[in-house]
Steps between C-alpha positions, in 0.01 A plus 500: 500500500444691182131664488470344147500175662204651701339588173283132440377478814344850502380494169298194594383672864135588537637866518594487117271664262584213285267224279556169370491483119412130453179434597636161639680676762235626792757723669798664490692213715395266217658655186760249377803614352607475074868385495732630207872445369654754258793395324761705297705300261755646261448322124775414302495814320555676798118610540309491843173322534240482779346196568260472753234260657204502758375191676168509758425295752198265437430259792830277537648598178643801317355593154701735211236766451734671272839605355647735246858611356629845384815637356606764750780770461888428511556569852239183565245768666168564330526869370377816747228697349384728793664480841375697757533500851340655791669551816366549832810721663363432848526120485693395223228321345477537102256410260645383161260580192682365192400342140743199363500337165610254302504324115232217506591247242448112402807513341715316804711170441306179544701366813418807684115486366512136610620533832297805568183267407623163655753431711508882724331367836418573860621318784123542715675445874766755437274740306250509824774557783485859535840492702676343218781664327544145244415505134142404457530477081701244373622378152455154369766605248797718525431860364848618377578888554263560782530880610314507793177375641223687645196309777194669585264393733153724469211552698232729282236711667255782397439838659178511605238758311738518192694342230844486626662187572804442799789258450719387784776248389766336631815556325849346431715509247806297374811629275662195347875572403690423202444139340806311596626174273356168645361708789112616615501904487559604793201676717449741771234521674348844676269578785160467435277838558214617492314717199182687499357622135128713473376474120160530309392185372440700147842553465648186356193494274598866339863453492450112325391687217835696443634120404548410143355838382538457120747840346315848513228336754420614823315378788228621613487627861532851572782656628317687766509474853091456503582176299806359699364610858104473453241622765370203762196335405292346837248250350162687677635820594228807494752717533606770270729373210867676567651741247752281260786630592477392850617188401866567579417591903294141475818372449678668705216399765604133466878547500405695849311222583724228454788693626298489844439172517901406418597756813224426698386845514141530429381854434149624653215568237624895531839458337544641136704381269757811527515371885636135391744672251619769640877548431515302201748593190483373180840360374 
């Protein structure tokens, strides 16, 4: 068995430093999962666009809580703005820290917008079976040009004592081939896995602000690492506020943190940082 198949199950162990975020949820065992589709379609013009859609359970029913569309580059990928990865040598266990983007626009044809709003739904039975490998969106309406199709299933918890926020999905994709004449595209399907993703929940706030930034505007973060990688803040702490720029081994603290609960290696109050690290090359 993979250890990312491992990963749920320890994340909601009593051993996992680990918070619900909804205060509807009491423990970790009773965070509920979001469920989201990404879909690439190629336009007539030969443009890529990204529509995707997130339903929530609520009782016996799913509800859309929200769905968006972006233009995207030509190779159908959102574009790369920082990827960096660190690799533990020792275990072959990597860390991925990258930055994507893509054109938001309202400016998408009005079949797509309406089948994005209407008729894009869940199958509930299928969506819940965590051993299924079906298609849990559906259509109502064939979507011509499909490029491939991307479900998520994802659990959300906090770190405890700071800002940072844990992900663990459940992913498969699908690559549709070429449309054929009087034919459904046809699809293949790939193994689900397993993804783990550490971010600050001001993140998406700071970076919304880069979108539809008028010419010769800016936004208006910082481009320092005290602004991307802030200090902790414990609600009731007397102890002594930390330096700024130990923001960046916070971080790093988490990504330690989480690391040892996906390998199931817990590290003793003594280990540093530089410990959990050690061996690691930037690339």
């Amino acid at each position: 068995m993979y250890v990312e198949n491992k990963v749920l199950a320890r994340a909601t162990s009593p051993r996992a430093q680990l918070y619900p975020l909804r205060i509807s949820e009491k423990s970790l065992v009773d965070v509920k999962p979001s469920y989201t589709a990404v879909l690439t379609v190629t336009l007539a013009n030969g443009e890529n666009v990204e529509l995707s859609k997130t339903w929530e359970e609520n009782g016996h029913d799913f509800d859309a809580v929200g769905h968006k569309w972006s233009y995207i580059s030509p190779s159908g990928r959102p574009l790369n703005l920082l990827d960096l990865k660190l690799l533990d040598l020792s275990d072959g266990f990597a860390w991925c820290i990258e930055v994507t983007a893509g054109a938001t626009t309202s400016d998408i044809p009005a079949t797509l917008r309406d089948l994005l709003d209407y008729h894009w739904k869940i199958h509930r039975e299928v969506a819940k079976n965590a051993q299924s490998q079906d298609l849990w969106s559906f259509f109502e309406r064939d979507v011509p040009n499909k490029k491939r199709l991307q479900q998520r299933t994802e659990y959300h918890f906090g770190i405890r004592d700071s800002d940072y926020t844990v992900q663990i999905a459940r992913v498969q994709n699908f690559r549709y081939g070429p449309p054929q004449s009087g034919m459904q595209q046809p699809m293949v399907a790939y193994e689900p896995r397993w993804c783990v993703k550490v971010f600050h929940r001001d993140w998406n706030t700071k970076l919304s602000q880069n979108a539809n930034l008028d010419i010769g505007r800016a936004a208006r973060w910082r481009a320092d690492l005290q602004t991307w990688f802030p200090v902790d803040s414990v609600p009731g702490s007397t102890a002594a506020p930390k330096p700024a720029e130990t923001g960046v081994d916070d971080f790093l603290e988490k990504l330690s943190l989480v690391y040892g609960m996906v390998t199931n290696k817990h590290p003793g109050p003594a280990s540093s940082i530089t410990d959990q690290f050690q061996g690691m090359s930037i690339g």
